[in-house]
C-alpha beads as a LAMMPS data file, in Angstrom:
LAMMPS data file: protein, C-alpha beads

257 atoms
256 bonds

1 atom types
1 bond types

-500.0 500.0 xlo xhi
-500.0 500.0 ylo yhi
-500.0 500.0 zlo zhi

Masses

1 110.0

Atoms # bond

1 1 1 -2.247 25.144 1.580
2 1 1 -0.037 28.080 0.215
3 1 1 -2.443 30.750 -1.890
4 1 1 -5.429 28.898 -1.297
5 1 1 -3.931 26.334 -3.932
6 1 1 -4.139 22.797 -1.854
7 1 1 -1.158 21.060 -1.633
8 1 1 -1.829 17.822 -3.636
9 1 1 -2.082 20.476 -6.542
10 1 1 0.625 20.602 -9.407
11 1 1 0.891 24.572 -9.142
12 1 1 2.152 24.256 -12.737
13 1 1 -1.171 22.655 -14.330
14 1 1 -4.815 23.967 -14.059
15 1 1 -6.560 21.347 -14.564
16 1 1 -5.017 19.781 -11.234
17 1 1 -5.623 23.256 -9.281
18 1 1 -8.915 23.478 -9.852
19 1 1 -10.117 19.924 -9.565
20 1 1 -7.947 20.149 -6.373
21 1 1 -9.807 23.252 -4.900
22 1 1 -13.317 21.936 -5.342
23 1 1 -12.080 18.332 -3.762
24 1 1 -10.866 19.978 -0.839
25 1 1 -13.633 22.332 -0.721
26 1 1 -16.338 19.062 -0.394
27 1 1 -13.724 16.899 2.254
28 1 1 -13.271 20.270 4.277
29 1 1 -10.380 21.362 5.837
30 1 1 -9.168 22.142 9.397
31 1 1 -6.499 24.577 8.445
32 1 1 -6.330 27.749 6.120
33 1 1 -3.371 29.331 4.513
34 1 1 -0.847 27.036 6.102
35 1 1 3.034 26.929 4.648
36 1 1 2.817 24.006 2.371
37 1 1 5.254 20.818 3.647
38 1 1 8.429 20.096 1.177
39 1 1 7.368 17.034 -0.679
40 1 1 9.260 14.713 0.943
41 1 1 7.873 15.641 4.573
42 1 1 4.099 15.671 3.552
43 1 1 5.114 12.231 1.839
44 1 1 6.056 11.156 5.256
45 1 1 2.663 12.724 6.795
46 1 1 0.420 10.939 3.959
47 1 1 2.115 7.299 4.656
48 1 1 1.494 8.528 8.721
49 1 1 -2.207 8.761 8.000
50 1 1 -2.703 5.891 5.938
51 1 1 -1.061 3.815 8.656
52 1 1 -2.996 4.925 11.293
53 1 1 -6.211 4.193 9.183
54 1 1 -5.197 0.840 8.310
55 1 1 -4.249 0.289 12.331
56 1 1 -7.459 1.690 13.390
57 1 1 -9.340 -0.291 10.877
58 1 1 -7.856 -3.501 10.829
59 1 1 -8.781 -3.602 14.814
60 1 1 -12.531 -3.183 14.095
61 1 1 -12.516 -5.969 11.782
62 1 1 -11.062 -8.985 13.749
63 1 1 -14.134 -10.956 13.605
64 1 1 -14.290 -10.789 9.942
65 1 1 -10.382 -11.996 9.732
66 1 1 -8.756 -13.372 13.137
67 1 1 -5.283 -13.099 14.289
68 1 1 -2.313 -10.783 15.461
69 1 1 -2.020 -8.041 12.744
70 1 1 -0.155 -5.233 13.301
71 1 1 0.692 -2.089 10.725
72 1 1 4.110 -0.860 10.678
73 1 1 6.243 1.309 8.647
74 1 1 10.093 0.691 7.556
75 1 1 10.451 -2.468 7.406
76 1 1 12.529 -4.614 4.928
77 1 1 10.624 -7.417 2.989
78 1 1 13.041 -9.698 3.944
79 1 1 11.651 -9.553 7.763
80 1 1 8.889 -11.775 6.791
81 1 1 8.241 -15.085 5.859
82 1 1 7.590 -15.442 2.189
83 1 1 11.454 -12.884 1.938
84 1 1 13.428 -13.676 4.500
85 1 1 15.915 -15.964 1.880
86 1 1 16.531 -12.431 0.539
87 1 1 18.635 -11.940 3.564
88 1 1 20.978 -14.864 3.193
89 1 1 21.066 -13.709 -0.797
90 1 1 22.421 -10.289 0.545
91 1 1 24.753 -11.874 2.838
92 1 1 26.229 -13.928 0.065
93 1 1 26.405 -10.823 -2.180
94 1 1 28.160 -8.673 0.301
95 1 1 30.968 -11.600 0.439
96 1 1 30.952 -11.495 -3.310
97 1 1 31.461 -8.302 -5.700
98 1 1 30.562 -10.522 -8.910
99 1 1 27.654 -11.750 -7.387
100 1 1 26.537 -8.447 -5.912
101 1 1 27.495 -6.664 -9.839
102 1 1 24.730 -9.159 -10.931
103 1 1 21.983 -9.154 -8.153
104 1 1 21.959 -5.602 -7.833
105 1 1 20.253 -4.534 -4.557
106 1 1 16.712 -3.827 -5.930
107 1 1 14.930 -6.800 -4.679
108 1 1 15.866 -5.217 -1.159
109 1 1 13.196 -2.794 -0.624
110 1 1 11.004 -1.340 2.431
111 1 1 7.425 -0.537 1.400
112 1 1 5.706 2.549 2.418
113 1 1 3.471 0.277 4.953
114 1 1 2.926 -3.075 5.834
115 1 1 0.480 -4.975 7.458
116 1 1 2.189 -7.973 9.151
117 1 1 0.563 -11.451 10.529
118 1 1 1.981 -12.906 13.601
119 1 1 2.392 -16.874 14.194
120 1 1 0.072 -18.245 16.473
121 1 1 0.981 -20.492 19.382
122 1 1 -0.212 -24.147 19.540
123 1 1 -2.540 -22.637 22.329
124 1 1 -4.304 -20.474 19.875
125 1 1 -4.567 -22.757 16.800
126 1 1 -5.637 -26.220 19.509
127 1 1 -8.503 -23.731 21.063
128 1 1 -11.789 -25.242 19.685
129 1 1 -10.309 -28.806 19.378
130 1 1 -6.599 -30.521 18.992
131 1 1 -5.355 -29.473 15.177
132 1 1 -1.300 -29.563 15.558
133 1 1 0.752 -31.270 17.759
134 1 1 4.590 -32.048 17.172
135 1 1 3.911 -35.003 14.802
136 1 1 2.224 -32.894 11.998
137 1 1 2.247 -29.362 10.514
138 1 1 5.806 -28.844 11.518
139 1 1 6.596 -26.563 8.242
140 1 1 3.536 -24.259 7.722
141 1 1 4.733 -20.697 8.645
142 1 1 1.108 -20.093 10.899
143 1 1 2.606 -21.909 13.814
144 1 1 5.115 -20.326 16.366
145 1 1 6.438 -23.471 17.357
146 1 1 7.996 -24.416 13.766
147 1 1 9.598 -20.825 14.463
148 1 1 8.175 -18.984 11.625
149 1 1 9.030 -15.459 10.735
150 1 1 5.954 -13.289 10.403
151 1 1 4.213 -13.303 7.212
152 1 1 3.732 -10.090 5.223
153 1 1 -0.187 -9.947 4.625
154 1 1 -0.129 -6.895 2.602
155 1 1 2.258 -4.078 1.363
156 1 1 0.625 -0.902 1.002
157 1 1 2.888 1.790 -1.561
158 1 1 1.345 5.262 0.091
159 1 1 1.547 8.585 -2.641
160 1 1 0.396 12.093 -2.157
161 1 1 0.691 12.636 -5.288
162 1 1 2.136 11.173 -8.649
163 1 1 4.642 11.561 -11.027
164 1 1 6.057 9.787 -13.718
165 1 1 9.056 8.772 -11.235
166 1 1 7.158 7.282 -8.082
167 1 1 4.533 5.500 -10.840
168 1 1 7.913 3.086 -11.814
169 1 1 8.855 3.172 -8.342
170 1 1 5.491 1.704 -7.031
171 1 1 5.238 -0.467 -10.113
172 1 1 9.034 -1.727 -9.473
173 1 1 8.369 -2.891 -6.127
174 1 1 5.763 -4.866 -6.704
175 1 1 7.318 -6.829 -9.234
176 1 1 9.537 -7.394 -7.044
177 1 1 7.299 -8.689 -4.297
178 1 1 5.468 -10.754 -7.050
179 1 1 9.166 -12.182 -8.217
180 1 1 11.366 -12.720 -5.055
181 1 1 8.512 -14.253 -2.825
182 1 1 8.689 -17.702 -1.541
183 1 1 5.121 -18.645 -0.546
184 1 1 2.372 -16.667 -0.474
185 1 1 1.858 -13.420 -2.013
186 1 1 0.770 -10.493 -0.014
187 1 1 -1.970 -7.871 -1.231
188 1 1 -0.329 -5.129 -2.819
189 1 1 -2.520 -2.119 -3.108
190 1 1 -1.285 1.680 -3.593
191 1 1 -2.970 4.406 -1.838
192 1 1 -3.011 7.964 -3.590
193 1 1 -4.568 11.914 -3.146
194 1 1 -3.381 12.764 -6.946
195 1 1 -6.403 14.785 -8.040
196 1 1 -5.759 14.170 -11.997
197 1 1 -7.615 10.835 -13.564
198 1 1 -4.644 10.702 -16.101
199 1 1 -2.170 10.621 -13.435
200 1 1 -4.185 8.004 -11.093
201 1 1 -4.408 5.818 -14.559
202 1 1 -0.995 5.665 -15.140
203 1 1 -1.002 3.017 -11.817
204 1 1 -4.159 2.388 -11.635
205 1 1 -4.511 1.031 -15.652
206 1 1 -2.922 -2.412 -16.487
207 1 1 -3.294 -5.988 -14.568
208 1 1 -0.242 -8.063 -12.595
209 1 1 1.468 -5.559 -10.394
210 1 1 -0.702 -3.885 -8.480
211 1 1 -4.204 -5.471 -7.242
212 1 1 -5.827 -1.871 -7.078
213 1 1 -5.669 1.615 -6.283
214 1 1 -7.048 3.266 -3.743
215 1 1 -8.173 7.292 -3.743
216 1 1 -8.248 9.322 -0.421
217 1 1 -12.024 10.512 -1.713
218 1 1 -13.345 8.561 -4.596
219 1 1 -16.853 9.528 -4.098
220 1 1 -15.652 13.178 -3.901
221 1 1 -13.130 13.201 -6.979
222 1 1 -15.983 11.905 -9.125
223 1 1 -18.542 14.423 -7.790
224 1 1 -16.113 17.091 -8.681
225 1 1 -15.555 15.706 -12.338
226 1 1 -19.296 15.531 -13.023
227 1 1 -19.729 19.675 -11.661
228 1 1 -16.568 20.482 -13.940
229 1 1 -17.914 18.809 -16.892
230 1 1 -14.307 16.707 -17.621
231 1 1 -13.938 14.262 -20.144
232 1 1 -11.964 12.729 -17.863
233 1 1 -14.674 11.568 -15.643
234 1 1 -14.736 8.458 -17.880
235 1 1 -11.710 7.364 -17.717
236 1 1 -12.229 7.327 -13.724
237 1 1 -15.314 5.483 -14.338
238 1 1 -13.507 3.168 -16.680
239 1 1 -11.151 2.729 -13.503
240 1 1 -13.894 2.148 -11.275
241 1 1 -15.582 -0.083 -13.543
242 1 1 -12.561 -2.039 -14.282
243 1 1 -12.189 -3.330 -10.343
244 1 1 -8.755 -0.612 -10.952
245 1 1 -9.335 1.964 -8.528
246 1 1 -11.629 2.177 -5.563
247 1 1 -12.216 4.210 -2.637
248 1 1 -10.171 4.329 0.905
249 1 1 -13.134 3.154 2.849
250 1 1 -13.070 -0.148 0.395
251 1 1 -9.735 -1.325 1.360
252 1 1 -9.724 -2.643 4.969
253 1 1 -12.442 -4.668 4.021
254 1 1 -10.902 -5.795 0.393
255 1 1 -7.616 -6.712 2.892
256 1 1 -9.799 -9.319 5.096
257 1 1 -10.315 -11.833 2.152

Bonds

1 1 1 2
2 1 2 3
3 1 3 4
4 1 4 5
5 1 5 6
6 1 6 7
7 1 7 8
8 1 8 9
9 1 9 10
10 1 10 11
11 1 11 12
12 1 12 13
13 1 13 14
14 1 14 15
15 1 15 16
16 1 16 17
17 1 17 18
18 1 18 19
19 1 19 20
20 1 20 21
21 1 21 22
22 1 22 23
23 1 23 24
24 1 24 25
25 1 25 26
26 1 26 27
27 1 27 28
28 1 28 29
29 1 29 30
30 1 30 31
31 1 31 32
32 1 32 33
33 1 33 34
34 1 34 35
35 1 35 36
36 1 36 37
37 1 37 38
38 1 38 39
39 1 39 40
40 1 40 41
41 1 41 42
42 1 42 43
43 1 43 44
44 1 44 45
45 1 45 46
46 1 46 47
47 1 47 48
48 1 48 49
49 1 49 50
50 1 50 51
51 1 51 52
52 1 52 53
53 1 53 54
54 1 54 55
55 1 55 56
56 1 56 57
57 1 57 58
58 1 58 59
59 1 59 60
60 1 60 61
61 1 61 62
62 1 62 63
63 1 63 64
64 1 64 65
65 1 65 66
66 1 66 67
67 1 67 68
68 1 68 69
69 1 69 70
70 1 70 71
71 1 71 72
72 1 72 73
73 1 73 74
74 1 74 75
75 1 75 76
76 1 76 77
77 1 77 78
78 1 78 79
79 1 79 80
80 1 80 81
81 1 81 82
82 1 82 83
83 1 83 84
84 1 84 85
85 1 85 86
86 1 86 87
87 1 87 88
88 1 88 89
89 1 89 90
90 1 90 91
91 1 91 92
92 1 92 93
93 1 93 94
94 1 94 95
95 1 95 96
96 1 96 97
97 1 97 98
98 1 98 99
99 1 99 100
100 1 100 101
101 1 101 102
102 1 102 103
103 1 103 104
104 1 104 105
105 1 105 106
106 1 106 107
107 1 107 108
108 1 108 109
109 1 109 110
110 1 110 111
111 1 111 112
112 1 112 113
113 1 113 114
114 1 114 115
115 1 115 116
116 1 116 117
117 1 117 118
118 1 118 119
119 1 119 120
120 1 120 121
121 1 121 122
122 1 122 123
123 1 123 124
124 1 124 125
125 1 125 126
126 1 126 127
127 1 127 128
128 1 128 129
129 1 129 130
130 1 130 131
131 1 131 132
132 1 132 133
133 1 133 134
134 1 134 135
135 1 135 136
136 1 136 137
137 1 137 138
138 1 138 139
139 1 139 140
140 1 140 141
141 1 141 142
142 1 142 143
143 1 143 144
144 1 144 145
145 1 145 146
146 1 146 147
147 1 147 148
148 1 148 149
149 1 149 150
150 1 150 151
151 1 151 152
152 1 152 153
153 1 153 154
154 1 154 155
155 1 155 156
156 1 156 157
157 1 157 158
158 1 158 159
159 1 159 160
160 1 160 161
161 1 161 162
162 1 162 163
163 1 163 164
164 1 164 165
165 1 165 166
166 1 166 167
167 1 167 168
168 1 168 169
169 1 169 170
170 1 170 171
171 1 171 172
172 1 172 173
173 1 173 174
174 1 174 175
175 1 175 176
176 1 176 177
177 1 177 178
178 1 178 179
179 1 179 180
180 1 180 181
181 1 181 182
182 1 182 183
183 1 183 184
184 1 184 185
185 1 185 186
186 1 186 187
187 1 187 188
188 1 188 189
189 1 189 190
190 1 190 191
191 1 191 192
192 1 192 193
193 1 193 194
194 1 194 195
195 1 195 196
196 1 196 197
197 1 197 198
198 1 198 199
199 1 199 200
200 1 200 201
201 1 201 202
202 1 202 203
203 1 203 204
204 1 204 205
205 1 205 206
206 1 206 207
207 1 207 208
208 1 208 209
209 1 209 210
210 1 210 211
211 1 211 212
212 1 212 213
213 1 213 214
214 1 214 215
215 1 215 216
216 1 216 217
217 1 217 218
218 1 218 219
219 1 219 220
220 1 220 221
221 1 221 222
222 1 222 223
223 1 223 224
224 1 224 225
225 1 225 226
226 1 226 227
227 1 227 228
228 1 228 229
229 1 229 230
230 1 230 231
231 1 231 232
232 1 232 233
233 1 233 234
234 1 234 235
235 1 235 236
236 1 236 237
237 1 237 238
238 1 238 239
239 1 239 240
240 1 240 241
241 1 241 242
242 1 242 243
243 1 243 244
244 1 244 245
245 1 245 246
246 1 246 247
247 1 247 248
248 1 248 249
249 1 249 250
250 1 250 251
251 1 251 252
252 1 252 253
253 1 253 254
254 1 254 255
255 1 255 256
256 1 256 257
């Protein structure tokens, strides 16, 4: 925080300083008066935290969905599975100005998190009774023995807060993910701390990209809408209410189905 004004706060707009004090003042804070992180560093810290959440949550929930998951950061789509012919698209491009003048390189993008699924070995998948063997199954992308790439489960777009710019952004890559997938489309879900409802709509509003946002302290944010007597507390229950924006502690569980 720099001058008690917390940093998901647009300094410039009141609304979003006050709504951000009293939301901070209900989650509590471990540190006071603190030098407030350029934006792209605390960007870096917010997609740090998420991860670890997801990591730590996804490990508690293994009965509920089985297998090797792991949550990473960096990584290209075309790693996985359902994107990996993106690589051979950007191989051809690179050998082709023409071609690379009308692909572009947008399709090639690295989402702010991603929680991968690992093949499983014959061992795994034959463990309650034979299933696969090397007459049958030989194409599904489960098995380690057709030798599968991973397959992207989910791709998590992580924002502190928003602005007009990262709202295309997150929208942008997951048209993307719905477009240049071959197989199976993972979750895509966005993660935000933006403490204004208009801002949070402007993602959160509208069907086909994203499946839902998710806010650092729903419970809070609406707690602090109803004691300020905003209009715009119905707009966030419109949200809610709309299956458009849910809490946090709603999406490990929404990322087992």
């Amino acid at each position: 925080m720099t001058k008690a004004i917390p940093s998901i706060a647009d300094v410039s707009n009141k609304a979003s300083r006050d709504i951000s004090s009293a939301l901070v003042g209900k989650i509590g804070t471990t540190q006071q008066k603190t030098e407030k992180p350029a934006g792209q560093t605390a960007g870096h810290m917010f997609e740090s935290v998420c991860q670890n959440f997801l990591q730590r949550s996804m490990s508690k929930l293994s009965h509920l969905r089985p297998g090797r998951f792991s949550v990473q950061r960096g990584k290209a789509i075309s790693l996985f599975d359902q994107y990996a012919h993106l690589d051979e698209l950007r191989i051809l491009a690179d050998a082709s100005k023409e071609l690379k003048t009308h692909l572009g390189t947008d399709y090639l993008i690295k989402p702010d998190v991603v929680i991968i699924r690992e093949p499983e070995t014959d061992e795994t998948i034959n463990a309650n009774l034979p299933l696969v063997d090397d007459s049958v199954a030989r194409l599904t992308s489960i098995r380690q023995a057709n030798g599968a790439y991973a397959t992207l489960h989910a791709s998590v777009s992580c924002k502190l807060t928003i602005r007009s710019d990262r709202v295309q952004n997150t929208r942008s890559e997951a048209l993307n993910l719905i477009r240049n997938r071959k197989g199976r489309l993972p979750h895509i879900a966005a993660i935000t701390a933006e403490p204004v409802p208009s801002r949070i709509a402007a993602i959160a509003l509208g069907t086909g990209d994203i499946d839902c946002v998710y806010h650092f302290a729903l419970p809070e944010l609406v707690e602090v809408l109803q004691e300020q007597e905003r209009e715009t507390l119905e707009l966030v229950e419109t949200m809610i209410d709309g299956k458009r924006l849910r809490d946090i502690s709603d999406l490990p569980l929404d990322l087992v189905v």
